[in-house]
C-alpha positions in Angstrom: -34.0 23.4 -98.7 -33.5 26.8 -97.5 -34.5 26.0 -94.3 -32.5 23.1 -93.8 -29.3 24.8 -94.7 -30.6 27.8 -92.4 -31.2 25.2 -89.6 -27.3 24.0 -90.0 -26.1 27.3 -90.3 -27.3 28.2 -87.0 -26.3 25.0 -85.8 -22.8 25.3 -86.6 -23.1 28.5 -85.1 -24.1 27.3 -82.0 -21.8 25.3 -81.8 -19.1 27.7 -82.6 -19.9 29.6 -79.9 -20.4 27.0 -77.5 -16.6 26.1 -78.2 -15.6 29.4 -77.5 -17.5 29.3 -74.3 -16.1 26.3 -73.3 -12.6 27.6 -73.7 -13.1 30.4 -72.3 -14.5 28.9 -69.4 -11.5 26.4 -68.8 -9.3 29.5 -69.5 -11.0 31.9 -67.0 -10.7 28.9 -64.3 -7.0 29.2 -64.5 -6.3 32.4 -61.8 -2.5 32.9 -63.3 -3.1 32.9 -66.9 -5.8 35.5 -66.4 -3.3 37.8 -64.2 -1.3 37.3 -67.4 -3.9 38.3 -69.8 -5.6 41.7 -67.9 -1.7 42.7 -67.8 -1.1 42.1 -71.0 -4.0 44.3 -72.1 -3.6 47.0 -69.7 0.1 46.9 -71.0 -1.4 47.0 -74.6 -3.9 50.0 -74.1 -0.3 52.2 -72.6 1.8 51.0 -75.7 -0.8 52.6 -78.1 -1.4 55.6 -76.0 2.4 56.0 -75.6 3.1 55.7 -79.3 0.3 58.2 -80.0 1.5 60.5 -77.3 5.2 60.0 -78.6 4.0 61.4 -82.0 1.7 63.7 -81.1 3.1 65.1 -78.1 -0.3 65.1 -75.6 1.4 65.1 -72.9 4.2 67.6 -73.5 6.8 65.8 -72.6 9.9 64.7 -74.7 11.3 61.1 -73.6 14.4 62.0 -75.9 15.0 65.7 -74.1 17.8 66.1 -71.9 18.1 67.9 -68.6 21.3 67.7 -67.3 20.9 69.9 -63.9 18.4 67.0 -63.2 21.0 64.0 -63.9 21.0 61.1 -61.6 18.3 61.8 -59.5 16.4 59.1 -57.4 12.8 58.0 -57.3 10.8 61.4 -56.2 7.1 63.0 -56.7 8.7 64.9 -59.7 9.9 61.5 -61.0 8.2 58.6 -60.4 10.9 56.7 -61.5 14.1 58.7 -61.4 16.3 60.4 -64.0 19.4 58.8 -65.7 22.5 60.1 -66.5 21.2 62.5 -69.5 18.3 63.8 -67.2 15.8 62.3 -68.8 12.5 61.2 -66.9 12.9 57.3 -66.6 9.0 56.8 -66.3 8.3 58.2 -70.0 11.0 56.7 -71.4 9.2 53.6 -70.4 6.3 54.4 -71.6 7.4 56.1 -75.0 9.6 52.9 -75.5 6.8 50.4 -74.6 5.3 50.3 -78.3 8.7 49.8 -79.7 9.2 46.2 -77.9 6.2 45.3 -77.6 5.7 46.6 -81.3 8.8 44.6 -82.6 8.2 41.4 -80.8 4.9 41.1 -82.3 6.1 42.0 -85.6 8.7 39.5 -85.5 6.7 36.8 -84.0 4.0 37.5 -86.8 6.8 37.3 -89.5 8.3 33.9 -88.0 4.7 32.4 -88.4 4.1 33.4 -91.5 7.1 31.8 -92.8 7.4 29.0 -90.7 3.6 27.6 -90.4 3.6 27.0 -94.1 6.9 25.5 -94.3 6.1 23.2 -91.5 2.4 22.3 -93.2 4.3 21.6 -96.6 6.8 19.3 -94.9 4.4 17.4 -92.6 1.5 17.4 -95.5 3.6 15.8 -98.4 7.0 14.5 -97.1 9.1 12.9 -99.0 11.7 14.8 -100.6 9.9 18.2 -99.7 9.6 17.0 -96.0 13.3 16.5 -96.1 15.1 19.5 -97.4 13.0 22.3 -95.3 13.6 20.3 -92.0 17.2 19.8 -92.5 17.5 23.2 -93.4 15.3 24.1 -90.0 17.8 21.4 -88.7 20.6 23.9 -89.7 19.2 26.8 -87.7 18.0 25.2 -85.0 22.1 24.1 -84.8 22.7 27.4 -83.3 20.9 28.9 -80.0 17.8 31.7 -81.3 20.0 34.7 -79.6 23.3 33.8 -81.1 21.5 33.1 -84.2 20.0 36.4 -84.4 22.7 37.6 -83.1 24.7 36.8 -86.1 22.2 38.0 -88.6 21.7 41.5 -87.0 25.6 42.4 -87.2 25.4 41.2 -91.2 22.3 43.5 -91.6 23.4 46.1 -89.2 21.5 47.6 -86.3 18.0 49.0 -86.7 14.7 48.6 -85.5 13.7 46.5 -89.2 17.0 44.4 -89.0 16.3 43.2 -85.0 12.8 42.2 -86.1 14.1 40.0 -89.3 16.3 38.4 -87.4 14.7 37.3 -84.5 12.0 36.3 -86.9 14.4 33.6 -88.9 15.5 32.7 -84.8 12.2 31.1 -84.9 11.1 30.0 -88.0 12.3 26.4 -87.2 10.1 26.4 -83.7 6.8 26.9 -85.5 8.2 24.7 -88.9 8.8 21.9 -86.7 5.7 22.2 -84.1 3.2 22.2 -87.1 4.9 19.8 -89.0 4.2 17.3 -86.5 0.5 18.5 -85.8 0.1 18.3 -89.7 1.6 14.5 -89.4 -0.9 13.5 -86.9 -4.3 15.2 -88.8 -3.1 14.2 -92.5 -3.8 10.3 -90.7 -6.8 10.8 -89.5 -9.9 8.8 -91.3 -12.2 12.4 -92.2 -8.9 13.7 -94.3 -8.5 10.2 -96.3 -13.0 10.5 -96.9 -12.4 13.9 -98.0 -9.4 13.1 -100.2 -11.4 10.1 -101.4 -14.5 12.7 -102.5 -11.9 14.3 -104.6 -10.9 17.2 -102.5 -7.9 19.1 -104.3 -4.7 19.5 -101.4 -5.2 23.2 -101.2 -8.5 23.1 -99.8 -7.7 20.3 -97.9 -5.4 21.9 -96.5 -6.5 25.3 -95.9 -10.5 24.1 -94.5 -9.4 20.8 -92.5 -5.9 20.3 -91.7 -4.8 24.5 -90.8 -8.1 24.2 -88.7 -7.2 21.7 -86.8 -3.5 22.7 -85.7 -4.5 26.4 -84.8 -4.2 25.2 -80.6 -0.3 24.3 -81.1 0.2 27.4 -83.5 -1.7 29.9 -80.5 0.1 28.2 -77.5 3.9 28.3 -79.7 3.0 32.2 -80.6 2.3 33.2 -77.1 5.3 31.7 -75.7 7.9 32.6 -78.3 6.7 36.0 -77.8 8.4 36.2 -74.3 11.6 35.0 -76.2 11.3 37.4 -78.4 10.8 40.7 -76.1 14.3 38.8 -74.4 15.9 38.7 -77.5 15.3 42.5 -78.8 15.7 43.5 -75.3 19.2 41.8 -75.4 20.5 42.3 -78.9 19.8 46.3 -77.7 21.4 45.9 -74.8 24.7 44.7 -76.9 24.3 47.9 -78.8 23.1 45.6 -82.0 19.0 46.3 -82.0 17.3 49.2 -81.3 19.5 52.6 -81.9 19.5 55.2 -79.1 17.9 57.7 -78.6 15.0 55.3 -78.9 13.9 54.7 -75.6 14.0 50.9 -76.4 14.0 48.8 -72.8 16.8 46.8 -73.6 19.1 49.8 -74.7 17.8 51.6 -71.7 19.4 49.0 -69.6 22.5 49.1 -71.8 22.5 53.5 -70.7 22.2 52.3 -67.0 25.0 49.9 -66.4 28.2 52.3 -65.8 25.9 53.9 -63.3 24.3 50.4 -61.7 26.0 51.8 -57.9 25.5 55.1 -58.5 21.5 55.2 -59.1 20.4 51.6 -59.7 16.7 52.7 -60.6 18.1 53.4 -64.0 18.2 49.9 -64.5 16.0 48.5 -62.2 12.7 50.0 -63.7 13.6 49.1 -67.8 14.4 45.1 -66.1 11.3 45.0 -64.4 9.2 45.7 -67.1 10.9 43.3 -69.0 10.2 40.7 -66.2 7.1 41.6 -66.0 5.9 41.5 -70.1 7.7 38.0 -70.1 6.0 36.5 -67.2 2.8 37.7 -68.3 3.5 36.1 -71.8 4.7 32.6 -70.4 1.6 32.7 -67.6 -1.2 33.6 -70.5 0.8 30.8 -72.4 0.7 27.6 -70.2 -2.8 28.8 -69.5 -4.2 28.3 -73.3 -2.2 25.0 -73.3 -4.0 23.9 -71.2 -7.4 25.6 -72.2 -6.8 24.1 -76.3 -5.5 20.6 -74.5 -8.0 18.4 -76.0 -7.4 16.0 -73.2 -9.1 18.8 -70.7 -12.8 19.0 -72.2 -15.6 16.7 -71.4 
């Protein structure tokens, strides 16, 4: 009997890893989504390095400390990327404020799914009167674009780094409600859910071993992508002065520093918006590529 349960064990096992395999197979076969991926982690390994040398001070350099007989000053072997108009080195700024959004769009993302994926499984799982409260409240939110949304939550809560990531992560709690509420339509149908519901399988476990299983691709491909928006949207609620407080060398209140001097010494802006472009880009590319990596209709 041991044996046998050994035996399938190691075949689920096998199996296991022969899906991951495949995925990653059909993944790596997609050139962009990769370019998007290696920069993502390179990107990664300099936000925790950055954060660390912000605290710690490895470098000895002070992305906050100002050096006004140094103001203004282009692109140069002293400064990669320039100063801005407090003197301040433009490169470690960037890097210092790399952890913050990256940091915050994570942590929002992570709160928007936690909320959201639930309240989507509930409404798709048992309908009815359940099914229509939490989707016409998601209706209500989704009646208002995710920026102006958030928008209008951060200047309730006031600015801060803890108030910018709650409200971009109510922004979109109706994407992730409504994406796994249909996924959890579609499985709830299928003929293994009504055996196992038959056997006498209690909702929770039905639930949380066959139905969350099955509706991880969607919930993967939706976090990716909103976390491009999301970067955008702490980027732009600091820009208006509402996210991020200076002198926290956030990217999008960098930008919001650099536009009286946009003629004067463009690089002030030009570096923060690039990285910007960049993270996004490499958030959308890694994105389409695990759509269609999880696309079901892709494997043989």
């Amino acid at each position: 009997m041991s044996q046998n349960n050994g035996y399938q064990d190691m075949t689920s096992t096998q199996l296991l890893m022969k899906n991951i395999k495949e995925f990653f197979g059909r993944l790596n076969k997609n050139k962009a989504a990769m370019v998007g991926f290696y920069v993502l982690v390179i990107l990664f390994f300099i936000a925790v390095f950055g954060y660390l040398d912000a605290r710690f001070g490895w470098l000895g350099i002070s992305s906050t400390k100002t050096n006004l007989t140094a103001r203004l000053e282009g692109p140069s072997a002293e400064f990669l990327f320039g100063t801005d108009h407090m003197g301040r080195d433009i490169l470690y700024r960037i890097f210092h404020g790399m952890h913050i959004t990256l940091g915050v769009g994570f942590a929002a993302t992570f709160l928007a799914a936690l909320v959201g994926v639930p309240l989507g499984i509930l409404a798709g799982y048992y309908g009815k009167w359940i099914d229509s409260i939490i989707m016409r409240i998601m209706d209500v939110l989704l009646a208002f674009p995710g920026i102006l949304l958030a928008l209008f939550i951060v200047s309730i809560l006031g600015g801060s780094t803890i108030n910018v990531t709650i409200a971009v992560a109510i922004s979109a709690v109706p994407q992730f409600a409504r994406i796994v509420r249909g996924s959890t339509l579609t499985t709830k149908n299928l003929e293994y859910i009504d055996a196992i519901r038959a056997l006498g399988a209690k909702d929770f476990k039905i639930i949380f071993q066959h139905i969350l299983p099955n509706i991880m691709s969607p919930i993967i491909v939706n976090t990716s992508i909103f976390l491009a928006s999301a970067v955008l949207s702490i980027a732009g609620l600091s820009f208006l002065g509402l996210g991020v407080q200076p002198p926290i060398p956030e990217w999008g209140a960098m930008l919001n520093d650099g536009r009286n001097y946009m003629y004067q010494a463009g690089h002030i802006t030009f570096f923060p918006g690039m990285m910007i472009v960049i993270v996004v880009l490499a958030f959308n590319l890694l994105g389409d590529g695990l759509r269609d990596a999880l696309d079901p209709k892709l494997k043989n």
